[in-house]
SEVO-464786 format. One record per atom (N, C-alpha, C): residue in one letter; z, y, x. Coordinates in steps of 0.2 Angstrom, whole numbers, padded with zeros to 4 digits, always signed. Example, Ala and Ser with C-alpha at 12.3 -4.5 7.8 and 13.67 -1.06 7.14 Angstrom:
! residues 2
a+0039-0028+0066 a+0039-0022+0062 a+0039-0016+0066 s+0035-0011+0064 s+0036-0005+0068 s+0039+0000+0064 
! end
This chain:
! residues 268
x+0000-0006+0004 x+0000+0000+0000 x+0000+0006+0004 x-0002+0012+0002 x-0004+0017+0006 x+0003+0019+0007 x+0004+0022+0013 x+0013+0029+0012 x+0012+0033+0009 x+0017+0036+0007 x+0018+0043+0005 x+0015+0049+0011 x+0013+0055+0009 x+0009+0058+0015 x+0012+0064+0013 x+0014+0069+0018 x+0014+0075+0016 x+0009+0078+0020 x+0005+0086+0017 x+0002+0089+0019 x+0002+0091+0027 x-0004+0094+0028 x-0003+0098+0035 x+0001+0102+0036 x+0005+0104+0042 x+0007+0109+0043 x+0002+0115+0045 x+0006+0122+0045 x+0003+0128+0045 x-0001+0127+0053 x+0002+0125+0058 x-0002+0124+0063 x-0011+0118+0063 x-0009+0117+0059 x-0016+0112+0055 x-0014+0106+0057 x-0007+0103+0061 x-0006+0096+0062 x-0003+0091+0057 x-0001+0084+0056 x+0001+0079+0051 x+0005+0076+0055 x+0009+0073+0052 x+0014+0068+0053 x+0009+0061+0056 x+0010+0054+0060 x+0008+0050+0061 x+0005+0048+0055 x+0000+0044+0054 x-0001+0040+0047 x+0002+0030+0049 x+0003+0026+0045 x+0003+0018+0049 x-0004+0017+0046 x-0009+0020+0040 x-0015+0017+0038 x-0021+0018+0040 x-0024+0023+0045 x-0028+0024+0047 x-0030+0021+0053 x-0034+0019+0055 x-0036+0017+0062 x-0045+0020+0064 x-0043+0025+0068 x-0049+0030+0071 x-0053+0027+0075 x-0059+0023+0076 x-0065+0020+0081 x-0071+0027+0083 x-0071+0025+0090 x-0076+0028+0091 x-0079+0025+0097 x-0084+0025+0097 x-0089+0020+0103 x-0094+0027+0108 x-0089+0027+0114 x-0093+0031+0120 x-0095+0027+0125 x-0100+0032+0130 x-0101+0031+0136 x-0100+0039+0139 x-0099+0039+0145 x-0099+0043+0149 x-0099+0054+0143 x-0092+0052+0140 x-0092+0057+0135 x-0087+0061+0136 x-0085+0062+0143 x-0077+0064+0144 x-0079+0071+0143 x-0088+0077+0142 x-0085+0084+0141 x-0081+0084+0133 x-0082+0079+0128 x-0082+0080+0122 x-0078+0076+0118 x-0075+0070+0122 x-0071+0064+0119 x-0062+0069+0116 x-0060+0074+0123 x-0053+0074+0123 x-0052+0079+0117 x-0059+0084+0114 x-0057+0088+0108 x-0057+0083+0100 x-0062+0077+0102 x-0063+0073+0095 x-0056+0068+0094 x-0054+0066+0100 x-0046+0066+0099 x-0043+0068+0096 x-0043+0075+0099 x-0035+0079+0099 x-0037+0080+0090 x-0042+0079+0087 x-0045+0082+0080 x-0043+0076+0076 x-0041+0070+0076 x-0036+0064+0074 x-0030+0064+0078 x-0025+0068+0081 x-0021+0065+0083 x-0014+0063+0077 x-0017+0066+0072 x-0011+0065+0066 x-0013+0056+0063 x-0017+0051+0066 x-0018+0045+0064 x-0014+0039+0067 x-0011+0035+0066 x-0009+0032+0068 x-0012+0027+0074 x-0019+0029+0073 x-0022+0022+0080 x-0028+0026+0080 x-0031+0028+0087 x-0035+0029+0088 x-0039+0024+0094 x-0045+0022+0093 x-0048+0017+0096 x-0052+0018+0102 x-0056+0019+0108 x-0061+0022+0110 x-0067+0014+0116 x-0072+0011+0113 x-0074+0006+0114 x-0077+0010+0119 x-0076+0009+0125 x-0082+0013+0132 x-0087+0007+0134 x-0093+0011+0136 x-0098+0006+0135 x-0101+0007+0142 x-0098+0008+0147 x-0095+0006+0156 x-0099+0014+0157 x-0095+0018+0156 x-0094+0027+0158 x-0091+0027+0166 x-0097+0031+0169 x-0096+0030+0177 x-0092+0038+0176 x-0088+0043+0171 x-0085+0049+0173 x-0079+0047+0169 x-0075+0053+0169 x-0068+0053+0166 x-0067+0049+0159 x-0071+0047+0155 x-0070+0045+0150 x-0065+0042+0148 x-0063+0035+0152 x-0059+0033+0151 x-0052+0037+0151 x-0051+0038+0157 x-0044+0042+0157 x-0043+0049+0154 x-0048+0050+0150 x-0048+0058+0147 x-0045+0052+0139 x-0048+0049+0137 x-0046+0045+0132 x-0038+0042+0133 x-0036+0039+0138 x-0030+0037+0138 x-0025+0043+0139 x-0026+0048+0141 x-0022+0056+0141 x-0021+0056+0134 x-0027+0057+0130 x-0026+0058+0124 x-0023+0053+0119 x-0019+0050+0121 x-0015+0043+0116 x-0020+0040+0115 x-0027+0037+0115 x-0032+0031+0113 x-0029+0027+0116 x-0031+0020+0112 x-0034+0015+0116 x-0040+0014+0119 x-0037+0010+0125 x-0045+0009+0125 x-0048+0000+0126 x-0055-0001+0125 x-0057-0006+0125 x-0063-0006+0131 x-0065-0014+0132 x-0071-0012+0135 x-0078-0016+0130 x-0082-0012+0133 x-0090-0017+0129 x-0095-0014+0135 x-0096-0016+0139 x-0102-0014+0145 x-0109-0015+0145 x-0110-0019+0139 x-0116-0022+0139 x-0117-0018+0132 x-0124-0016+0132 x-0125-0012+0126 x-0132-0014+0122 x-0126-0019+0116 x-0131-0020+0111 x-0137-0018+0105 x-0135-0010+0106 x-0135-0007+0100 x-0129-0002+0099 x-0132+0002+0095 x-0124+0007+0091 x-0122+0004+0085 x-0126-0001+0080 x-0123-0005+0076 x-0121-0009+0078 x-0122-0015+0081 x-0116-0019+0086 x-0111-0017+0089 x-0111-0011+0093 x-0107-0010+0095 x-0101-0007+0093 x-0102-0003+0086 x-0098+0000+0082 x-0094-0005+0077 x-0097-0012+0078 x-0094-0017+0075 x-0089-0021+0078 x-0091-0019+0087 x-0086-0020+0090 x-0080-0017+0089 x-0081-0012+0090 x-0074-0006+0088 x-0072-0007+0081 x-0074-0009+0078 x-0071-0010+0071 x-0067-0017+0070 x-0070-0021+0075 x-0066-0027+0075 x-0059-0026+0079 x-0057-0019+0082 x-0051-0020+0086 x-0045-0015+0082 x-0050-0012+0073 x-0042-0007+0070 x-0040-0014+0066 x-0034-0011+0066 x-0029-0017+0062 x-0027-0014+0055 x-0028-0006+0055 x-0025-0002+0049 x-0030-0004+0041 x-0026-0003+0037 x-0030-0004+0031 x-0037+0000+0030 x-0036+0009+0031 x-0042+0011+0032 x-0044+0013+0039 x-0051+0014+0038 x-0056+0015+0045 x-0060+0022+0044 x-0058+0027+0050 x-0064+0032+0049 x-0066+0032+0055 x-0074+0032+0056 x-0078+0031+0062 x-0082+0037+0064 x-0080+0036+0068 x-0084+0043+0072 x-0087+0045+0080 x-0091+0047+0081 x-0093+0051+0085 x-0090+0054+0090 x-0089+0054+0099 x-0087+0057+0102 x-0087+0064+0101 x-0093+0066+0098 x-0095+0073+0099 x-0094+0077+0093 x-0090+0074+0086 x-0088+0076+0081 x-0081+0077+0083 x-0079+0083+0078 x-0072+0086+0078 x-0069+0084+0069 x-0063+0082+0066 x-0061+0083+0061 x-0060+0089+0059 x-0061+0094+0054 x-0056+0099+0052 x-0052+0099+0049 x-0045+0104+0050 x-0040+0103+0048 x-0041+0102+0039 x-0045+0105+0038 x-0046+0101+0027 x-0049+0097+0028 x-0052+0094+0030 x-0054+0087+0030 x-0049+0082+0034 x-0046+0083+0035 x-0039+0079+0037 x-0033+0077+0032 x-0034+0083+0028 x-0029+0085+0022 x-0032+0078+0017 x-0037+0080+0017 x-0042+0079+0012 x-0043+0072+0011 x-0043+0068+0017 x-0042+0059+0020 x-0036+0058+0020 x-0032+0062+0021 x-0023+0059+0018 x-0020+0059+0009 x-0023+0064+0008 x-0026+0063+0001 x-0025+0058-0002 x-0034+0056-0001 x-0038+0050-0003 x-0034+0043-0002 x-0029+0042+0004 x-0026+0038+0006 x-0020+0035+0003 x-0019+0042+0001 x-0010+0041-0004 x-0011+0042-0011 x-0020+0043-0013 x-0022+0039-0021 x-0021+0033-0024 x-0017+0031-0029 x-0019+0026-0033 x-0024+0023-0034 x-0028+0027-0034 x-0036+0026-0038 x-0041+0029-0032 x-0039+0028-0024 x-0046+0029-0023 x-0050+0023-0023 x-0056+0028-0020 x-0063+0023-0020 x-0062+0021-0013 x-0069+0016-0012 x-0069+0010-0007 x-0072+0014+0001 x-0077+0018-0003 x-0080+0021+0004 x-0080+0028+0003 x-0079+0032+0008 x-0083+0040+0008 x-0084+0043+0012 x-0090+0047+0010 x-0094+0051+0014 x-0092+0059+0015 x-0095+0062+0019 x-0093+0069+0020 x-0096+0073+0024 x-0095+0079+0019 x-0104+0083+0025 x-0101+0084+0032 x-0108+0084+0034 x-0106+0086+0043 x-0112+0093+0042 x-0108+0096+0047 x-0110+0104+0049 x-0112+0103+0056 x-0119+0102+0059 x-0120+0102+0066 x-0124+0108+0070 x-0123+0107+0076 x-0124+0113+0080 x-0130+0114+0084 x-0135+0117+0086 x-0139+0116+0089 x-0142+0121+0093 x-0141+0120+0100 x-0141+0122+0106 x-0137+0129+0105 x-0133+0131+0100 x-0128+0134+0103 x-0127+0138+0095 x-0132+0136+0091 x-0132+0140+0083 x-0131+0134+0077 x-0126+0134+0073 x-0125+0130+0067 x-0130+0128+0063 x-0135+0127+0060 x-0140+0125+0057 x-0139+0124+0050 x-0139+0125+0045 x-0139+0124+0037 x-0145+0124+0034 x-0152+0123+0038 x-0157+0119+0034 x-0159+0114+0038 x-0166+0112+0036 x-0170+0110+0041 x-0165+0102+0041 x-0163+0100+0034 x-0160+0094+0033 x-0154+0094+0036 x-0152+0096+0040 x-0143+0096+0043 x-0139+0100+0040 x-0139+0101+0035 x-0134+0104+0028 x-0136+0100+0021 x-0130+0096+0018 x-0125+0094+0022 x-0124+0089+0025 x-0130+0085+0025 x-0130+0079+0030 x-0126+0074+0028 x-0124+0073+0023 x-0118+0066+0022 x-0118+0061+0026 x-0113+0058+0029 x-0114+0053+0032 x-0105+0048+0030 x-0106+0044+0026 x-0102+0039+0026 x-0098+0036+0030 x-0090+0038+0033 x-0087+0035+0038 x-0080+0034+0037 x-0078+0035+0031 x-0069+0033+0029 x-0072+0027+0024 x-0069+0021+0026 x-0067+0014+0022 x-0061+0012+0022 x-0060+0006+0015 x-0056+0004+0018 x-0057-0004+0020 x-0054-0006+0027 x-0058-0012+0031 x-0056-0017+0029 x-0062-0020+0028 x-0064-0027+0026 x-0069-0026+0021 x-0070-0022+0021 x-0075-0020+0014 x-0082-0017+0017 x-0084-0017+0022 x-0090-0015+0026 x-0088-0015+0034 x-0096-0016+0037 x-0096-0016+0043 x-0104-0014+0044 x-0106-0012+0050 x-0112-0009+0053 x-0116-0012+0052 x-0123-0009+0053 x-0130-0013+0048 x-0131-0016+0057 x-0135-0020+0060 x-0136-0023+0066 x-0141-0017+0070 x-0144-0013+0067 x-0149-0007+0071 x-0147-0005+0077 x-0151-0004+0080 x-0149-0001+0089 x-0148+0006+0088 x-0154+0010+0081 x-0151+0017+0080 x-0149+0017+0074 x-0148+0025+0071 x-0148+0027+0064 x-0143+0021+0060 x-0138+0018+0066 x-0136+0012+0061 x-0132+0015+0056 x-0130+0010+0050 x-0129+0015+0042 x-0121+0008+0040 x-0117+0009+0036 x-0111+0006+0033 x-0114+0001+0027 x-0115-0003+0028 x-0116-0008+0024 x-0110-0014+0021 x-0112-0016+0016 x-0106-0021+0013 x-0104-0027+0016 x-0097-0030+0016 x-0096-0036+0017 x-0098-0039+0015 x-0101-0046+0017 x-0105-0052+0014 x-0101-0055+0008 x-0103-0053+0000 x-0099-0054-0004 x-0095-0050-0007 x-0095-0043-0004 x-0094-0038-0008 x-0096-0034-0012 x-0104-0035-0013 x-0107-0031-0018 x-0106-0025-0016 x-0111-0019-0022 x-0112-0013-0023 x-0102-0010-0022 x-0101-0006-0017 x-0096-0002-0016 x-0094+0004-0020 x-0088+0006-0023 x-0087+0014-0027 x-0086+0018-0020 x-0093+0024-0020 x-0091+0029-0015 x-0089+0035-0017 x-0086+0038-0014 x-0082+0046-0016 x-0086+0052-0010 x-0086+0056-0013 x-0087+0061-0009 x-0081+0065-0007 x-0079+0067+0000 x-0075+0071+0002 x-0078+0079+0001 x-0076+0085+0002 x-0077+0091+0001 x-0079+0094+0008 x-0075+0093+0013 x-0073+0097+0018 x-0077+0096+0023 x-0079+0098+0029 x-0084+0096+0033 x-0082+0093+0039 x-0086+0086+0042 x-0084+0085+0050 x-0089+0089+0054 x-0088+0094+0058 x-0089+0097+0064 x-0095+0091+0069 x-0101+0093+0068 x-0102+0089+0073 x-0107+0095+0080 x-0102+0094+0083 x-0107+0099+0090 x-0112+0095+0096 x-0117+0094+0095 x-0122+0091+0096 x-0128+0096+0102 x-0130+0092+0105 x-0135+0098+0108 x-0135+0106+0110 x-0129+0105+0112 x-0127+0112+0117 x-0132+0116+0120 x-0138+0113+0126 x-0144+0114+0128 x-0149+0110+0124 x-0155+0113+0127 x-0162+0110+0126 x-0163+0105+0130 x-0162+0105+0134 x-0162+0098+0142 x-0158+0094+0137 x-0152+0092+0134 x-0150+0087+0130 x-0153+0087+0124 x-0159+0092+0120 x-0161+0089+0114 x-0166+0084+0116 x-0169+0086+0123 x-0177+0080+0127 x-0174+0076+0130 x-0165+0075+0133 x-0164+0069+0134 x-0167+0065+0130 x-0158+0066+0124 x-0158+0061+0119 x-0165+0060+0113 x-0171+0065+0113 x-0175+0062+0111 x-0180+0058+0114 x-0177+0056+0122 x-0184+0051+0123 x-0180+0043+0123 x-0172+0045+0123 x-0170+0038+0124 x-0170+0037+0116 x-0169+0041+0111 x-0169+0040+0104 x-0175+0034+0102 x-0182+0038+0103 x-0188+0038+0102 x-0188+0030+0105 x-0185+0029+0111 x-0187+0021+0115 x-0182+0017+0112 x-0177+0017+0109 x-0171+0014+0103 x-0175+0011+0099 x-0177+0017+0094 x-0183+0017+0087 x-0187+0012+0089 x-0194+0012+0094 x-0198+0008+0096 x-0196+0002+0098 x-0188-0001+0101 x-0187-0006+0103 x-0187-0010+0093 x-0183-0006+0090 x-0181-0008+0084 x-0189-0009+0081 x-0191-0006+0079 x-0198-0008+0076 x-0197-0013+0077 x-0201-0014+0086 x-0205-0019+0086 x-0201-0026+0087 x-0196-0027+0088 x-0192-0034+0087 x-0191-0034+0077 x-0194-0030+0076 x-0195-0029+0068 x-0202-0033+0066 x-0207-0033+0068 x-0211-0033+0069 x-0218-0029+0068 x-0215-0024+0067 x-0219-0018+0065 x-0224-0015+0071 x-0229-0014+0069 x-0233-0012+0075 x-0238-0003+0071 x-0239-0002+0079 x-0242+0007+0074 x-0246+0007+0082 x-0253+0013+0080 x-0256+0016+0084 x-0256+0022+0085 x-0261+0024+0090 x-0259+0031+0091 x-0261+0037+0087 x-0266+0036+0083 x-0267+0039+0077 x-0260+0041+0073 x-0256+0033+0073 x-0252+0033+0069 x-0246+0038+0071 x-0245+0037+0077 x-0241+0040+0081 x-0242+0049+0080 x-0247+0051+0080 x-0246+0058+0078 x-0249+0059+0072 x-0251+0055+0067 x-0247+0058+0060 x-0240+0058+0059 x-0237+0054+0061 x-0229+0053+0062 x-0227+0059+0062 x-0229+0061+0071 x-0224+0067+0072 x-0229+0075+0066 x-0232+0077+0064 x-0236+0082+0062 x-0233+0082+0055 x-0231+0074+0052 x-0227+0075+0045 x-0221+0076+0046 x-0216+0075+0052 x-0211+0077+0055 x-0209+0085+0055 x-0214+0087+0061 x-0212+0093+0059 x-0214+0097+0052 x-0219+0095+0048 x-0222+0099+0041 x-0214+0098+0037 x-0211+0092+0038 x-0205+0090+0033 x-0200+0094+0033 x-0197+0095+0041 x-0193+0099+0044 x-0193+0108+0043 x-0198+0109+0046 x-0201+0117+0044 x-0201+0119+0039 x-0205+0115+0035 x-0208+0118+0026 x-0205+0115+0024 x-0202+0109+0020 x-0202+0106+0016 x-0194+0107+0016 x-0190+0105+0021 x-0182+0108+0022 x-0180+0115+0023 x-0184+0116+0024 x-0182+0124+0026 x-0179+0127+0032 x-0181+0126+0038 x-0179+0126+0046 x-0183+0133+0047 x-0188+0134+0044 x-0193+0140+0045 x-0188+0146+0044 x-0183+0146+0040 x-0179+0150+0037 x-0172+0151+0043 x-0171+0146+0050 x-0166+0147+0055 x-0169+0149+0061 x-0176+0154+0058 x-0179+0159+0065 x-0179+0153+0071 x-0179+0154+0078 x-0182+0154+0082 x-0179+0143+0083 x-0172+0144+0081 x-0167+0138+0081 x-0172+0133+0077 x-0175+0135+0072 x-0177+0131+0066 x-0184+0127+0068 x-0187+0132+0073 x-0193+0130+0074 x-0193+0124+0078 x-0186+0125+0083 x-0187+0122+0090 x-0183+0117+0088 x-0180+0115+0080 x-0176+0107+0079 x-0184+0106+0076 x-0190+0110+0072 x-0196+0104+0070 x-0198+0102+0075 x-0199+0106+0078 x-0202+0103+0085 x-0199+0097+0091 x-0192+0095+0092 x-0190+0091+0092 x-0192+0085+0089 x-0188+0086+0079 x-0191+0080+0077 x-0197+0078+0078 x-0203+0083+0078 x-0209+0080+0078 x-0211+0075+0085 x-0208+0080+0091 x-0210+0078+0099 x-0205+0070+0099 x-0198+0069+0093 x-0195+0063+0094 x-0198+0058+0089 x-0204+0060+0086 x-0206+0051+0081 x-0213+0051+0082 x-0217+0058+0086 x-0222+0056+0090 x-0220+0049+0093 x-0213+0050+0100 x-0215+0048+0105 x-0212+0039+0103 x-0210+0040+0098 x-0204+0034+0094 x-0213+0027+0094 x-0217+0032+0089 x-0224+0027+0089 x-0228+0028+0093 x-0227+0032+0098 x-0233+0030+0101 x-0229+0026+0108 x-0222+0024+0109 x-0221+0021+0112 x-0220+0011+0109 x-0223+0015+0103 x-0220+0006+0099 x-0228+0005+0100 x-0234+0009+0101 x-0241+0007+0102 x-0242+0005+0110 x-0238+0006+0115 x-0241+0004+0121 x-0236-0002+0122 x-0231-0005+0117 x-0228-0011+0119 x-0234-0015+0117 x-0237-0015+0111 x-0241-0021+0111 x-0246-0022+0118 
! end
């Protein structure tokens, strides 16, 4: 049964919880780990699977009261996140993101739902992200829901290398989801040098997935891909509307699912 919970204090901290158990799966994330921390320190278990981090990661996580675990070999971020879910022992599970922050009302707001009679099984909650150094609210990153308070035993990760998503237990059927109000913080792409990393390792993830999928594309295909990318992003979401910021997330999207298909075209 859940505890009793009180509010946040004015400082925006909480009491420990015994029902939460906080997972997060890093590699080498010590500039970003010890804020996404200190932003659950009000949980009772925070979790952090390191996926063999050559910088501070680990010990910036064990400062911040985590546990830690290891997984070096990298399966996937749905396997992976499967892995960390298999080490919380708490009733429920919020899964996150090294480079995500909790806010203080969205912490309220998960103590809450924990100390209802009648909460739901799963819930979602917008995430607010940053981009190269400007917040973004179109161009599909407002509000972004993304699905990461359960309670465990009731789901676990879809087996995708990316984009993995919260799927049901074997035998659980269709899930009651809730929406939460408040926003998770996510600060993402600080520079442009990190948007062209992570889109060329994204883009080689996606292409691995397809093609153990069995999905195969050309280079034709490859750039209607990206050209409907950026139309989607620009016009259709409305990124055209966040000035200079706006252009240069369609234009990522588009330069990251060109390079997704036309790298899934040179495996064959």
């Amino acid at each position: 049964m859940p505890c009793s919970l009180s509010a946040l204090s004015s400082e925006g901290t909480a009491p420990a919880l015994v029902n939460l158990s906080v997972i997060i799966i890093a590699k080498n994330e010590a500039k970003s780990l010890g804020d996404c921390l200190d932003s659950v320190a009000w949980a009772s278990e925070r979790i952090v699977l390191d996926g063999g981090s050559t910088d501070e990661t680990v010990d910036i996580a064990r400062r911040h009261g985590a546990r830690v675990e290891f997984a070096p070999d990298w399966p996937g971020f749905g396997p992976q996140k499967n892995r960390a879910l298999s080490y919380a022992n708490a009733p429920w599970v919020l899964s996150l993101d090294a480079d995500e922050r909790v806010t203080p009302g969205l912490a309220a707001e998960i103590q809450n739902v924990m100390a209802s009679a009648d909460a739901r099984t799963w819930y979602r909650m917008p995430r607010s992200s940053s981009y190269c150094g400007r917040t973004l609210h179109r161009g599909g990153w407002w509000p972004d829901y993304v699905t990461r308070l359960f309670q465990r035993g009731t789901a676990r990760f879809s087996q995708d290398q990316v984009h993995e998503r919260l799927i049901p237990e074997e035998g659980q059927g269709a899930m009651p989801l809730g929406t939460l109000q408040h926003p998770l913080l996510h600060a993402t792409y600080a520079t442009l040098e990190e948007v062209l990393d992570k889109a060329n390792r994204y883009s080689t993830l996606g292409a691995q997935q397809d093609f153990a999928k069995g999905r195969r594309a050309g280079l034709a295909q490859a750039l209607g891909h990206g050209v409907w990318a950026f139309f989607r992003t620009y016009l259709l979401r409305g990124s055209c509307l966040e000035g200079g910021h706006g252009f240069l997330l369609a234009l990522s999207n588009a330069h990251t699912t060109f390079y997704r298909y036309a790298k899934l075209w040179l495996m064959r």
